[in-house]
C-alpha positions as CSV (number, residue, x, y, z in Angstrom):
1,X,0.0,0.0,0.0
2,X,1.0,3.3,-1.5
3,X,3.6,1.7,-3.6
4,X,3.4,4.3,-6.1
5,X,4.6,7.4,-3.8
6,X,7.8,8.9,-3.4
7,X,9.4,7.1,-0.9
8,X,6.6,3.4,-2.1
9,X,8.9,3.8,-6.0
10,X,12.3,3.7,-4.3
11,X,11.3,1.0,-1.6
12,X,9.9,-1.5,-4.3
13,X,13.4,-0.8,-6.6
14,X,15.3,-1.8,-3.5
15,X,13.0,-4.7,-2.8
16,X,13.6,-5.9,-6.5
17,X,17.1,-5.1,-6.6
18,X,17.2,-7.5,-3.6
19,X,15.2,-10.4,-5.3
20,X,12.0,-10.0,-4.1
21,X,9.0,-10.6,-5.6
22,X,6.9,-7.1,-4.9
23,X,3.5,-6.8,-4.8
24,X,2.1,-3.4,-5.0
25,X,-1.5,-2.1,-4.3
26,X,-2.5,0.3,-6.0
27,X,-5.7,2.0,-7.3
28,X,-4.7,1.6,-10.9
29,X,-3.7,-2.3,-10.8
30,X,-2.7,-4.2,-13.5
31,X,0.7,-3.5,-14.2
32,X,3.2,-6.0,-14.5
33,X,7.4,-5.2,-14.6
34,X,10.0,-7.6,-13.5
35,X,10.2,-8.4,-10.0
36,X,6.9,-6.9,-9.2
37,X,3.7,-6.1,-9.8
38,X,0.6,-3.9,-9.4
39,X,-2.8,-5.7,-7.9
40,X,-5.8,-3.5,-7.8
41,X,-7.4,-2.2,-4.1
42,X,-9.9,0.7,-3.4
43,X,-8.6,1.5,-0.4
44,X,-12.0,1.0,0.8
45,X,-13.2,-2.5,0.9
46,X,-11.5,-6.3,0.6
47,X,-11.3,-8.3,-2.7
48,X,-9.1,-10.3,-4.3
49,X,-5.9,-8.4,-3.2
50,X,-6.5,-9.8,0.3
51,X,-5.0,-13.5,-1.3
52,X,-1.3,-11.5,-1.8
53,X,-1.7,-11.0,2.0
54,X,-1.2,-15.0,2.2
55,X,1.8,-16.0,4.2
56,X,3.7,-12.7,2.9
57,X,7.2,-12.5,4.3
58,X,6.2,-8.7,5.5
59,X,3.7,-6.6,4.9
60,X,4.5,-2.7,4.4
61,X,1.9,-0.1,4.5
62,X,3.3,3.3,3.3
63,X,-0.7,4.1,2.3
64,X,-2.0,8.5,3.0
65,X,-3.1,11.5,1.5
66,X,0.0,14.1,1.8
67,X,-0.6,16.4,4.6
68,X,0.6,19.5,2.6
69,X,-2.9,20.9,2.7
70,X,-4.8,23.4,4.2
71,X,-5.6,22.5,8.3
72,X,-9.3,22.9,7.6
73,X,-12.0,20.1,9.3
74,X,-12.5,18.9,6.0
75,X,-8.8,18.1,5.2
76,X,-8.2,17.2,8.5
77,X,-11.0,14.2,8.6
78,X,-9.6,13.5,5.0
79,X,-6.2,13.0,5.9
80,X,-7.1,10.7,9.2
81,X,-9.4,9.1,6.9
82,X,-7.2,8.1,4.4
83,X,-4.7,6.9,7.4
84,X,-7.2,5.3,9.7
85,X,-9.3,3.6,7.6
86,X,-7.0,1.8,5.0
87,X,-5.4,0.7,8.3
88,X,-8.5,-1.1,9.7
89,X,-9.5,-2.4,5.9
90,X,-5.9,-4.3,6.0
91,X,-6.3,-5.4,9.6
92,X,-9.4,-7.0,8.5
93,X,-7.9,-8.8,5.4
94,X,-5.1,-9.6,7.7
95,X,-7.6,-11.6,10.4
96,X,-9.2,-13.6,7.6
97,X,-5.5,-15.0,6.5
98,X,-4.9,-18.4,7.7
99,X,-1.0,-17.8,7.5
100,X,-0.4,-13.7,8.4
101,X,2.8,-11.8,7.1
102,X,5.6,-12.2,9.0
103,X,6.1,-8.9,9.7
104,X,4.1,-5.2,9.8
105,X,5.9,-2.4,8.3
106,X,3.5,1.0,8.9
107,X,4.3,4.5,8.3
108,X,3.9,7.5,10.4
109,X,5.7,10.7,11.3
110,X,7.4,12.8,13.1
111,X,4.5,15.1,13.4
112,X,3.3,13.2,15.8
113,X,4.8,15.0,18.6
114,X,4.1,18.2,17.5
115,X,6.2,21.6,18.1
116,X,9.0,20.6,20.3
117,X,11.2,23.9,20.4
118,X,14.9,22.8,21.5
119,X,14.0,19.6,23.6
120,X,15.9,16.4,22.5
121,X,13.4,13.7,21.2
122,X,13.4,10.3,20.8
123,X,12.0,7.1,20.7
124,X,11.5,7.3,24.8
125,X,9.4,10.7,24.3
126,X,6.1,10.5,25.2
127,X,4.0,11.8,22.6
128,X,2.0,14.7,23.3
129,X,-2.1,14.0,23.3
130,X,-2.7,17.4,22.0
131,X,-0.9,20.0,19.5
132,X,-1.6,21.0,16.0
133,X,-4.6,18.4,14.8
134,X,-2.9,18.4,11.4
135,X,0.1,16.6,13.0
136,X,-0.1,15.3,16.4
137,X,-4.2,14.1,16.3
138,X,-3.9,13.0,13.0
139,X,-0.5,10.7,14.0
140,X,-2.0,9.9,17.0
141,X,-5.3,8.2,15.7
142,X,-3.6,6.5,13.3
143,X,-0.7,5.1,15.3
144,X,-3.7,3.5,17.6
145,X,-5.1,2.2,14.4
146,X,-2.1,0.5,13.2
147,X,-1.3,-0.9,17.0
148,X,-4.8,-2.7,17.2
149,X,-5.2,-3.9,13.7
150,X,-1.7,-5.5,13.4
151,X,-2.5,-7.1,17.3
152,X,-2.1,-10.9,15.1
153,X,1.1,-10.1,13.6
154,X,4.3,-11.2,15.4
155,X,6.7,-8.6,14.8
156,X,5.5,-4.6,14.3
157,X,7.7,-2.0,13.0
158,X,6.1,1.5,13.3
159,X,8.3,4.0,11.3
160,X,8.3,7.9,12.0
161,X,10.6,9.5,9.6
162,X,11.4,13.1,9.0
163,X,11.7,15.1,6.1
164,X,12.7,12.8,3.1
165,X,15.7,14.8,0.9
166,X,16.8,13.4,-2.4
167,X,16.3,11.5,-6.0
168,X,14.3,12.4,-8.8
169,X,10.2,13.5,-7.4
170,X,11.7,14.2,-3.9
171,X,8.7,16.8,-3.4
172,X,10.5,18.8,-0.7
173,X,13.3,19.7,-2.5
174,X,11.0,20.5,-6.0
175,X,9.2,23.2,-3.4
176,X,12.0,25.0,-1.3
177,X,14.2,24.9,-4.2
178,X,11.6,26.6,-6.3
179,X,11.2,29.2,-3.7
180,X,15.2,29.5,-3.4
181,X,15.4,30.4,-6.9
182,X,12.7,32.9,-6.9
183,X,14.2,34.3,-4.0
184,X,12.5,33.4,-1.3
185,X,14.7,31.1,0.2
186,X,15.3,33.2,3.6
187,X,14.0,31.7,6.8
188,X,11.0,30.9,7.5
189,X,9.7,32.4,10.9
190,X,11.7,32.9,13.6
191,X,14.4,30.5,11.4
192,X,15.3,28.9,14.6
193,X,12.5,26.1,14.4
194,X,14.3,22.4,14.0
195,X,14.0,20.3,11.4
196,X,14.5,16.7,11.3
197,X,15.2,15.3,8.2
198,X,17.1,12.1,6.5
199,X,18.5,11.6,2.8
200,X,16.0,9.5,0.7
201,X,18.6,6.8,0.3
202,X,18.8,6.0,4.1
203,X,15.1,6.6,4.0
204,X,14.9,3.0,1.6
205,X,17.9,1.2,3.7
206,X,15.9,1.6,7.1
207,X,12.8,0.3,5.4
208,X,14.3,-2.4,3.8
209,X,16.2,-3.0,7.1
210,X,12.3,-2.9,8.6
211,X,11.6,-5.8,6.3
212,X,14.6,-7.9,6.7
213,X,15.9,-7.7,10.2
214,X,14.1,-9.8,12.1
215,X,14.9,-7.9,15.3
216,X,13.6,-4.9,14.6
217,X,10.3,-4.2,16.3
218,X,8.1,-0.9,17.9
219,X,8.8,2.2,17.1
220,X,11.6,4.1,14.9
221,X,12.4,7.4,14.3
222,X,14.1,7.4,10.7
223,X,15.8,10.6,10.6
224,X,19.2,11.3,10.5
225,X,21.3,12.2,14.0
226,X,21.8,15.9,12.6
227,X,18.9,17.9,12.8
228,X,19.2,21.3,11.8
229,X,17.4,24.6,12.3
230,X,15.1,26.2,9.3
231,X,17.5,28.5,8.6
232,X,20.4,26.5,7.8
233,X,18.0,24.1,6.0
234,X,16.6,27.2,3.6
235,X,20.5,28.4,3.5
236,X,21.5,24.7,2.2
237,X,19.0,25.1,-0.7
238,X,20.2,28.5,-2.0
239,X,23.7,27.8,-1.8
240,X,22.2,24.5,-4.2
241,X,20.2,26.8,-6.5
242,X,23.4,29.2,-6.7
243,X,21.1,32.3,-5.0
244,X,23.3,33.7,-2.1
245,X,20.3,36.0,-0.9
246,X,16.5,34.7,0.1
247,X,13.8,37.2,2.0
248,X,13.1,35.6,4.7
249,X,9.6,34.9,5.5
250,X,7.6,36.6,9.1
251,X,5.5,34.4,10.7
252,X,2.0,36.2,9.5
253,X,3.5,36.2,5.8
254,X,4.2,32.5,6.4
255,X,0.8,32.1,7.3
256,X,-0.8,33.9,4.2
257,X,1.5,32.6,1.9
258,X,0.5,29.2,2.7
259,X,-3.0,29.2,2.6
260,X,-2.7,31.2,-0.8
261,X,-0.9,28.1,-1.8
262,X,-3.1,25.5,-0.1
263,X,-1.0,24.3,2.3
264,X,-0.4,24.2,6.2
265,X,1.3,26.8,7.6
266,X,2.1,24.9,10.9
267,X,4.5,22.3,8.5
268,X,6.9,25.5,8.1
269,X,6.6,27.3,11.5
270,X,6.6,24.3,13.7
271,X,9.3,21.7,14.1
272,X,11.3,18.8,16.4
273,X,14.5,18.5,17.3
274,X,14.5,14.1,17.0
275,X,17.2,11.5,16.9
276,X,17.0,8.4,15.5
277,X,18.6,6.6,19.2
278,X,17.1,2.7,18.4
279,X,18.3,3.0,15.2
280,X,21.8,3.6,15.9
281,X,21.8,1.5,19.0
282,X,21.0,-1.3,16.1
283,X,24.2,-0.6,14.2
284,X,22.4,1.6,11.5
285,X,24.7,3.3,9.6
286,X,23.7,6.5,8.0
287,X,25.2,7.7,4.8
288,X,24.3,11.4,4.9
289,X,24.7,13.6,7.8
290,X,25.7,16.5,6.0
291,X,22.3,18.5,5.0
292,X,24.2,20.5,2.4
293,X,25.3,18.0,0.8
294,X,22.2,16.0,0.7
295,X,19.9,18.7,-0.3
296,X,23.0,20.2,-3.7
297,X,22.6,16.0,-4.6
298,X,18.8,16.9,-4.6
299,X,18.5,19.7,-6.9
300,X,21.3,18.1,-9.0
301,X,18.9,15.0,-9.4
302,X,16.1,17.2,-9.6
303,X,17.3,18.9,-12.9
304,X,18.7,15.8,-14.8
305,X,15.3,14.7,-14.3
306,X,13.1,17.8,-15.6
């Protein structure tokens, strides 16, 4: 489930890579490559994808409408909607297997604890039970989804990444560099918010670590050990872009800017300051700590591919 995303493409090319056979669920269905191939859901109700489910060595469910949307009721029932429910639908199919996947691979986020100013977070954090409902309710209903409709399964993996950098369609980097090189690339609010964040190639690794280590289980923060602030995040993009200059961006200009563009303003102005502890306590080895160098290897890839 959402196999055709972002971070879904580069998972199922590392899966293949590694001789797997992939099945994807998708909406469209049909399509057939070599090593995997696309089997039709709705998102909505069980059908004959629910037989793929059958004694599957892991299970990974990257399903969700993107959050960069306005913070209105609507959106906000839409996005825990489109979280909560495909959740349940595959906890369902899951119960009605006689032989369950091995393993439960789910995707959250960060977000789910909020605006944390300078505090240190991770894994051992509480999560907060209130903060921005775009972030923290949204992350919080569907964590408990995941955690009582994988109850059957024997080992759970619940991943919370930050900000995925890198690759061709890395949607982060196609939208601050675009505002870098129209010169807006200056920080955004107080410029001091933090911002964790991992390169998309470390992003795959930990997933396909998810799926083949077989003591990995709870929670994970995938993000890399560096966090930085905004500003040297929106600094890294316009040295990328070649713009040494970027207007930086108030708070209440934030805030109109973003609902002008239809997104949340709360995703720029608010931020954590996490660190992936389990991971590295497994021996995970990052290969990008260096945000500036991640996010020039970004744009790079971003124009060979437009």
């Amino acid at each position: 489930m959402g196999g055709s995303g972002f971070l879904g493409r580069g998972l199922r090319e590392r899966l293949v890579s590694r001789g797997y056979d992939v099945v994807v669920l998708s909406r469209r269905g049909g399509g057939r490559r070599p090593g995997w191939r696309d089997v039709h859901w709705d998102a909505r109700s069980t059908g004959p994808w629910v037989e793929e489910l059958e004694g599957a060595h892991a299970l990974v469910h990257l399903a969700g409408k993107r959050v960069d949307c306005r913070p209105t009721a609507a959106n906000v029932a839409e996005l825990t909607r489109s979280r909560v429910e495909t959740v349940r639908l595959v906890g369902t199919a899951v119960g009605s297997l006689a032989h369950k996947p091995s393993a439960w691979v789910q995707l959250s986020s960060l977000a789910r604890y909020g605006d944390c100013g300078d505090d240190i977070i991770d894994e051992a954090t509480p999560p907060p039970d209130h903060g921005p409902a775009q972030q923290v309710e949204v992350c919080r209903r569907w964590e408990g989804a995941y955690e009582e409709a994988s109850a059957g399964i024997a080992r759970r993996v619940l991943v919370r990444p930050g900000i995925s950098i890198g690759g061709a369609g890395d949607p982060a980097t196609a939208q601050l560099a675009r505002l870098a090189r129209l010169g807006l690339g200056g920080r955004v609010g107080s410029g001091r918010q933090w911002v964790s964040w991992i390169a998309a190639a470390d992003m795959f690794d930990i997933l396909v670590c998810a799926v083949e280590d077989l003591t990995m289980d709870g929670v994970y923060h995938a993000t890399a050990p560096t966090p930085v602030r905004n500003s040297e995040l929106m600094a890294a993009y316009r040295a990328a872009v070649g713009r040494r200059f970027g207007l930086p961006s108030p708070s209440p200009l934030t805030t109109m800017g973003a609902w002008l563009m239809g997104s949340d303003p709360a995703l720029a102005l608010t931020g954590r300051r996490c660190v992936p502890t389990r991971l590295l306590g497994h021996g995970f080895r990052f290969a990008a700590v260096d945000v500036r160098q991640v996010v020039a290897e970004a744009v790079r890839a971003g124009r060979a591919a437009s």
